[in-house]
N, C-alpha and C positions, 0 to 999 in steps of 0.2 A: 504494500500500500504506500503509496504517494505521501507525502509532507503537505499539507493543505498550506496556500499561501495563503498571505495575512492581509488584510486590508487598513493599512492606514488612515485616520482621520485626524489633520494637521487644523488645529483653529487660528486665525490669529489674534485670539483674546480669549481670555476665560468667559469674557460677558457672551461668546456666542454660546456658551456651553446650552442655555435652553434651545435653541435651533439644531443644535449638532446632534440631542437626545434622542431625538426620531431616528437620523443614521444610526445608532448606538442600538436603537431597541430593534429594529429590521436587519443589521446584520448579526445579533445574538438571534434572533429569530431564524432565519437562515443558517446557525450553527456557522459562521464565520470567524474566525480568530481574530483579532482585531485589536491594535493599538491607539490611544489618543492622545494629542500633545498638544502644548502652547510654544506656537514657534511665530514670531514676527519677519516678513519679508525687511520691513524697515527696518525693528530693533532690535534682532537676533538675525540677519541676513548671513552668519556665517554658521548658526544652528543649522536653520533649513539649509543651507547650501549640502551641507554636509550630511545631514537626514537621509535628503532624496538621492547625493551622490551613492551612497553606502546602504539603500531601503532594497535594492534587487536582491544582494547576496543576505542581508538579514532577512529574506524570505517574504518580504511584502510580495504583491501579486497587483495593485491600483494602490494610488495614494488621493484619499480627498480633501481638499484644500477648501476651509472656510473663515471667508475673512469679509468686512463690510470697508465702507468708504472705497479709500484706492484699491485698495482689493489687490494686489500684486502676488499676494502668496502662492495662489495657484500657475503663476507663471515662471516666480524663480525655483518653485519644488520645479516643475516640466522642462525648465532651461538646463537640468542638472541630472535627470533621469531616461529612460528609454521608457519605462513603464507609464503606463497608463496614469493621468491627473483627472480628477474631475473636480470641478469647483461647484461651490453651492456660497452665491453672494446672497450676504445678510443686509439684511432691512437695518440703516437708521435711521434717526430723526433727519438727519440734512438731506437725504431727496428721496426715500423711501425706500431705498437700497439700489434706484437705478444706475446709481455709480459704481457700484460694485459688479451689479449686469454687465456696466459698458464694460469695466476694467480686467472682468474675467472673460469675459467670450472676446472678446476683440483683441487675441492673439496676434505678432504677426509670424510669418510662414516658417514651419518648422518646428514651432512651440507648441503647439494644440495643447488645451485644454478643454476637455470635453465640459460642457456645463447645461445647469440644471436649472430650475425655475429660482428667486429669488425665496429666500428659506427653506427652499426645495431637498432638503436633505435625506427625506427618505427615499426619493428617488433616486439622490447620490448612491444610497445602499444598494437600493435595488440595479441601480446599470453595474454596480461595482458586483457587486452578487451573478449579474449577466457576464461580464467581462471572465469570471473565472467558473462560470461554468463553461464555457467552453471547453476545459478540459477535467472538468470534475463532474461524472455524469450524474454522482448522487445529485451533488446542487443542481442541476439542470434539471433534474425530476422532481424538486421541490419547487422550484420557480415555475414546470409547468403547471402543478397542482395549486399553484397561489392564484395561477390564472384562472385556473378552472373554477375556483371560489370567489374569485370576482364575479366571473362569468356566474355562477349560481344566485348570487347575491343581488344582480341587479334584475334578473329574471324574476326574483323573487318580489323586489319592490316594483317591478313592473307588475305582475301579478295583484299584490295589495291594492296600487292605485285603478286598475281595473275596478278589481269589487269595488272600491271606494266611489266610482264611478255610478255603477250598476245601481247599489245600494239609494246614492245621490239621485239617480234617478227615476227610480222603485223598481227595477227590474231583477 
């Protein structure tokens, strides 16, 4: 049996830590191993440098980078690594986090950072959870069976608002 790679989640502040929880509880969810740290693009730039240069051979598999304003973290973790970044920009009060949108998807060529909606975290988990299923086919049979429970889930409240329907209308 294979070594499960780890999935990283790099913040750059502890105040993201409520946004970062959702990744936290879906890759325990998915049985993913996973590390989380406070690393600053700005004010730790040679922490991260060094994280991401040295996160392949410590067996990471994705690293996620969450950070609000300039938002840079998820670009100097990806200037430093081969492996897979995904950023999840945080919401704050100076422009609702759409700085941190602009500052993580707007890569330029080479760099990619894959990114996710603004506090979008659990969906971080879940493409990082994607990303190493590829070659771990338990997780791939768990991520299809999550879909399958969407898929039940919404069948199901489509069914409720039917009768809700029916009922509303005596039928």
């Amino acid at each position: 049996m294979s070594v499960k790679k780890k999935v990283a989640i790099i913040m750059g502040s502890d105040s993201d830590f409520p946004t970062v929880a959702e990744a936290i509880k879906k890759l325990d969810y998915f049985g993913i191993p996973f590390e989380v740290h406070v690393m600053s693009a700005h004010r730790t730039p040679e922490a991260a440098e060094n994280f991401s240069k040295s996160a392949k051979s410590n067996g990471f598999g994705v690293i996620i980078a969450a950070a609000g304003k300039a938002a840079h973290l998820g670009g100097v973790l990806a200037a430093n690594t081969t492996l897979p970044v995904i950023g999840i920009p945080i919401k704050s009060s100076t422009l609702d986090g759409l700085d941190a949108l602009l500052a993580t998807v707007q890569m330029p060529s080479g760099i990619p950072v894959a990114t996710v909606a603004i506090d979008g975290a659990a969906n971080a988990a879940i493409l990082a959870a994607e990303i190493l299923a590829l070659t771990d086919e338990e997780l791939a049979k768990k991520l299809e069976d999550e879909k399958i429970n969407m898929k039940n889930g919404v069948e199901a409240k489509d069914k409720a608002v039917q009768d809700k329907v029916n009922e509303l209308l005596g039928k």
